[in-house]
N, C-alpha and C positions, 0 to 999 in steps of 0.2 A: 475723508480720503483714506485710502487704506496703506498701510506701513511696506514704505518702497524697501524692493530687494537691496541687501548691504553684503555685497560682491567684496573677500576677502583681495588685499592689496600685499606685492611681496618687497619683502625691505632684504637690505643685502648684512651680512653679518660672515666676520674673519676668523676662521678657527685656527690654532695654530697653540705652540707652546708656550710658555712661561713670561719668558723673556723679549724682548723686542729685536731680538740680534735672531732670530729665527723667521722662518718665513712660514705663509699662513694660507690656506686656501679659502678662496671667497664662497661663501652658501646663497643660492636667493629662500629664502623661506615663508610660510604663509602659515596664519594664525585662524588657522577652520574648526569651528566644532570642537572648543576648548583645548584642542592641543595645536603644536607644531610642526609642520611636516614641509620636507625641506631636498633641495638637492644639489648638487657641487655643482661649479660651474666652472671648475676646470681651469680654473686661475687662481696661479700661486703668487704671490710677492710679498718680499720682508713684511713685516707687521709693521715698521714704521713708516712704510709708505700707504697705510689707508689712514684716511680720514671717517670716522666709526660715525662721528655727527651727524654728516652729510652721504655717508656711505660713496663715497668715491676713493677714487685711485688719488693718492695726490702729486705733483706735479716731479716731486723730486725720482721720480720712475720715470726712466725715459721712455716709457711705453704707455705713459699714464693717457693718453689723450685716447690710442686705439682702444685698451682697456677698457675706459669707462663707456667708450661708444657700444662695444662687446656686451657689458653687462645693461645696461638702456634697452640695447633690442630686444635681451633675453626676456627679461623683466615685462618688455612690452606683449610682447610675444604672449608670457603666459597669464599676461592680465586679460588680453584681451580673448584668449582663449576660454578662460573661465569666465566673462562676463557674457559673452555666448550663449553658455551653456543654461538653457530653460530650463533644466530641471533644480532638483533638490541639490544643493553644494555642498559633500560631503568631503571627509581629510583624503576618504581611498580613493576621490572624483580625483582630487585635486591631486595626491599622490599620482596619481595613473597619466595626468599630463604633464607633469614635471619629468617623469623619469619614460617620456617616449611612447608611454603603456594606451592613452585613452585614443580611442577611434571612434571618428564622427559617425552618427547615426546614418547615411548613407551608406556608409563602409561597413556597417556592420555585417550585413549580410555574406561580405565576401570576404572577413577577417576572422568571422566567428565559428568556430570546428564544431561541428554539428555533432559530433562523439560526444565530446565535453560539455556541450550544450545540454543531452538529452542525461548525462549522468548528473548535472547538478541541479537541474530542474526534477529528477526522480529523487535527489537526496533531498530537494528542500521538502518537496511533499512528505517525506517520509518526518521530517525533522516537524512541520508544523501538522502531524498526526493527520494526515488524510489517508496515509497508507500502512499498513501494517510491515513489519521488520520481513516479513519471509515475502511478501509483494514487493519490497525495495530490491530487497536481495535476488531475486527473480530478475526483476527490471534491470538491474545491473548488470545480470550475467547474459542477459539478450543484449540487451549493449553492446556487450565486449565480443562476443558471438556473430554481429552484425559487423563490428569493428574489421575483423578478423576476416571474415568475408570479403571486405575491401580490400585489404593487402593480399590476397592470394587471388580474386577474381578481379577484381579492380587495379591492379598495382597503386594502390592510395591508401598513406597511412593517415590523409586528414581529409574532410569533406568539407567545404566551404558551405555552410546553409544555401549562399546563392547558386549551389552547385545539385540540389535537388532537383529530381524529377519523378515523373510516375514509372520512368521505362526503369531506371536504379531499382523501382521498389518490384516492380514484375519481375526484374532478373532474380532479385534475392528472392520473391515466393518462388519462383518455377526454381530454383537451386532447392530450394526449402523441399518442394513437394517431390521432384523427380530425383534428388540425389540424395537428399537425407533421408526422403520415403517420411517428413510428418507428415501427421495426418492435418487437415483444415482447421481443426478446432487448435490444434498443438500451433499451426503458422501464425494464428491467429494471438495465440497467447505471448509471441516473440516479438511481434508488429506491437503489440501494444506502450511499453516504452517508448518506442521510436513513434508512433503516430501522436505521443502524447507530447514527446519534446515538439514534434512538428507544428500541433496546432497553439502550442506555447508560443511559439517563435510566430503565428501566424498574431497571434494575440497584442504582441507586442513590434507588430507589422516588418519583423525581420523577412518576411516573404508575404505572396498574396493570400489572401484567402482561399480563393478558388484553386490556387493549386494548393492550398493545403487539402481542401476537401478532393479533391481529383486524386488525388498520392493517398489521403486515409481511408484507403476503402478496405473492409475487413473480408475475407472470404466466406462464403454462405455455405455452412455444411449441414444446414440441417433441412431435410427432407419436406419442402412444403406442398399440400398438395388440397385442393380444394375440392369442398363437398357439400352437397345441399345440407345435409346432418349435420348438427354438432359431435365431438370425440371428445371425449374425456383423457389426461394420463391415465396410464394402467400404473395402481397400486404397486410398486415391487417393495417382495417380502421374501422371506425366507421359508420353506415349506419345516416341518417337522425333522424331517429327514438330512436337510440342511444345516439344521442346529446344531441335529446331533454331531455331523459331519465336521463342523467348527467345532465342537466341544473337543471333539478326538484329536485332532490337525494341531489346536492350541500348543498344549505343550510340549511339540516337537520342533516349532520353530527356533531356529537358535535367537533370536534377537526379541533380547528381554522388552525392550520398548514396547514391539508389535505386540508380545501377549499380553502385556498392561494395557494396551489399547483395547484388544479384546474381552479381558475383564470389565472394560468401561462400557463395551457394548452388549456383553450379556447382561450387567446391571441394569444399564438401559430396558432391555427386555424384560429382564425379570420384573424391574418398579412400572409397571406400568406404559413404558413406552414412554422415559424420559428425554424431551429433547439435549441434544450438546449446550444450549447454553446454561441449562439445569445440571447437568452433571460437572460442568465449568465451573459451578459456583456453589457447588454443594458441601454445606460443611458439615461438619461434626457433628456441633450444636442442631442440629435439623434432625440428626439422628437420634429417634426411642427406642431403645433398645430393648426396653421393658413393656410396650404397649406395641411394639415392632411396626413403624410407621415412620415416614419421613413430614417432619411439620416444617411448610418450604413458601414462600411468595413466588408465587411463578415468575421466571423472568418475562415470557412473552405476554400474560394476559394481568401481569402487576396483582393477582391474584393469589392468597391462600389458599394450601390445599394440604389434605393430610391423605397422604397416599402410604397404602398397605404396604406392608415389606414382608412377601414370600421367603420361604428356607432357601432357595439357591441366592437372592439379592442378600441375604443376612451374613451367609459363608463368604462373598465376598468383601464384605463390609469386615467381617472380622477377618479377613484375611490381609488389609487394607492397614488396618487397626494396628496389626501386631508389625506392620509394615516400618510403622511410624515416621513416616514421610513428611509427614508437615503436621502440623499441629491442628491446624486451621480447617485447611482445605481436604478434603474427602481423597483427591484423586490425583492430587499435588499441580495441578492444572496453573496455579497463580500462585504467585510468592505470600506467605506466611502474612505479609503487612501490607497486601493489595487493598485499596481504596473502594470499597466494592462501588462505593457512592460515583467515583469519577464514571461519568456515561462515557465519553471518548475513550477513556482509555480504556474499556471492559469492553469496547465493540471493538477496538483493534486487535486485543488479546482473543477475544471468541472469534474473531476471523482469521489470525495468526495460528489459533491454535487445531481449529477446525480443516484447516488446509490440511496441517500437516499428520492429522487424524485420517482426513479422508484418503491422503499417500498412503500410510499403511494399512489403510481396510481395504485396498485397491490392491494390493498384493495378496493379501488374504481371499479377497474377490477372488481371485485367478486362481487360486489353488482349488478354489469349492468350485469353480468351473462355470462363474457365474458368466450370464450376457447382461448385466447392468451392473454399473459401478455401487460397490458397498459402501453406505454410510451411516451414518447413527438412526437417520429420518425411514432408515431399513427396519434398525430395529421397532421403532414405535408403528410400522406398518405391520411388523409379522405380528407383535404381541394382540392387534386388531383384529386380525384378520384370523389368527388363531385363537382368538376368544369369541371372534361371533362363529366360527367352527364348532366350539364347545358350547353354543348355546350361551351366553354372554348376552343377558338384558343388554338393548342399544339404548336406553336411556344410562343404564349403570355405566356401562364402556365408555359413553358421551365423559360423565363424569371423571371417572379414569383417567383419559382422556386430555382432561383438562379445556374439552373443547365450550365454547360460550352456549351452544344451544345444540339440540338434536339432531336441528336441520343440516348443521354441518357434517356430522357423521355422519348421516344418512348420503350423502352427498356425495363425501369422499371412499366409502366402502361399500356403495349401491349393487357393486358386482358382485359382492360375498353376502349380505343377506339371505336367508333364506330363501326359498324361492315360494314357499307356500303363504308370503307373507300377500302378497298378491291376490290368492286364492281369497283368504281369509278377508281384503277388502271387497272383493266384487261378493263374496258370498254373504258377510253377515255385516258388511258398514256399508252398503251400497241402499241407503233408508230413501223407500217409497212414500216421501210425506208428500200430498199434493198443493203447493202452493197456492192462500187464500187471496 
């Protein structure tokens, strides 16, 4: 047989001062989960009118009989309350029915404020590492943004979960798109807090499912259109002329941050086209200064590589240097005593910090007058694309690179090839053997 549920019981206990000539208020209290959690019951009389043994009222109160009928019900009341309750018996369960706080799982839906709701289910993710600090911090401030919506469009400063609907979340997109002018990808990123408390809540059946999915519908902004051909992404890179234009632009910006971002991304360019999770984790120690080469474990392919370090990657490395920012880290990217070994918490940080990398090369974008957003996966396409320009062996580049085989290269920058590479198969590998 398996060990029956042992459902905490409340005993009455008289608090009061010193002496017996003083009067004392009765507690019922209950012994959960190694501690005591307790709550008044609003009945005062001398201390020498209880009985502690027996925990009653004793007779010499001429109130003693309503008294102890008073504390019976309560007592029953919150026993039978808690014996109820299927789940786990915890002191804050047990807390939250003594003092009025706990609501039956029926009721929740129409007790539970969907604002508060979608804020503590974003902090708990953030708290057991599913989301990064600038993703909570986002989440949060669409929240409050949606909140805020409600008291000006809605006259409501609280929503009842059981108070959702689809037509609620249509009026806040068409508000979103026709008065604030975002764009679909931007409404998109504001819903997602709120469609993530939603389906929390559908999880833990404070609403249906179905209308959970009928309300989380995200808006489709991206251009689909069908074709007997396959289509490739088009490579974006930076032309020549582009660099230079960034090089110039650099240091007129007033904001010190943006041009050390930019340093991060010329080096980038200059080392071969290093991804951000490499430049995130790039230390010191990795730097030869005398053989001029970075000696680095690739983050993405868990692979050694010793990649060359041209004179413009070098100036900034001693510019870096003499910066002395951290001891450790190259680019001051993670604190001095970062775990490099922790996987969780190095993908929260390269996605924390990647965000807010990609904000500032998105301003720099618009200055250079770019039509696609600027990010570091830029710089590793220009240094590509301007090496197989210059004649750049594709097996060498491959290496470079970092990439596992040729076929990927070839793959990903098919369009910049040569074009007499073509020529050169049909003309002298196109071998007339006649099969025996």
């Amino acid at each position: 047989m398996g060990r029956q549920k042992q459902n905490p019981t409340g005993t009455f206990t008289l608090r009061s001062g010193r002496t017996k000539s003083e009067d004392g208020i009765i507690y019922l209290r209950y012994f959960v989960c190694g501690k005591y959690v307790d709550c008044s019951t609003n009945i005062k009389i001398p201390v020498k009118h209880w009985d502690a043994r027996n925990q009653r009222v004793l007779s010499a109160n001429k109130n003693w009989s309503i008294l102890n009928s008073r504390l019976y019900s309560l007592k029953t009341k919150y026993d039978n309350q808690i014996m109820s309750y299927n789940g786990h018996i915890s002191s804050r369960m047990v807390s939250q029915i003594l003092h009025g706080e706990y609501v039956e799982k029926d009721e929740l839906p129409y007790k539970t404020d969907f604002i508060q709701y979608c804020q503590d289910y974003n902090k708990m993710r953030f708290d057991l590492g599913k989301i990064s600090f600038s993703t909570y911090d986002n989440g949060r401030l669409y929240i409050i943004q949606f909140q805020k919506w409600l008291k000006e469009h809605k006259s409501c400063d609280t929503l009842p979960i059981s108070q959702l609907s689809p037509s609620l979340f249509n009026d806040y997109i068409s508000w979103r798109l026709n008065t604030k002018n975002n764009t679909k990808e931007g409404v998109n990123k504001t819903l997602t807090p709120l469609f993530k408390g939603i389906k929390y809540a559908s999880d833990n059946e404070l609403l249906s499912a179905s209308l959970a999915n009928t309300i989380c519908v995200y808006l489709d902004f991206k251009n689909r259109t069908y074709g007997t051909n396959t289509q490739t992404n088009k490579v974006k890179y930076l032309t020549p002329e582009q660099i230079t234009l960034f090089c110039k632009i650099q240091p007129t910006l007033p904001h010190e941050r943006t041009r050390e971002i930019m340093d991060m991304f010329l080096f980038a360019f200059h080392s071969c086209g290093l991804r951000i999770s490499d430049i995130l984790t790039l230390e010191w120690k990795h730097i030869d200064f005398e053989r001029k080469i970075i000696d680095k474990i690739i983050f993405k392919t868990k692979t050694r590589m010793q990649i060359p370090l041209t004179e413009p990657a070098i100036k900034i490395l001693e510019k870096w240097k003499l910066m002395k920012r951290n001891d450790r880290f190259v680019f001051d990217l993670l604190p001095i005593d970062f775990n490099i070994n922790d996987e969780k918490s190095l993908k929260n940080a390269r996605l924390s910090k990647n965000r807010t990398i990609r904000q500032s090369l998105w301003s720099v974008g618009q200055k250079l007058g770019l039509s696609f957003n600027l990010s570091f996966h830029v710089a590793r396409h220009t240094f590509a694309v301007i090496a197989i320009k210059r004649g750049v062996d594709l097996y060498l580049l491959s290496k470079l690179l970092g990439h596992k085989s040729i076929t990927v290269t070839e793959k990903v920058y098919a369009d910049y090839l040569p074009k007499d590479i073509k020529n050169i198969v049909r003309e002298k590998l196109s071998f007339d053997f006649v099969n025996v």
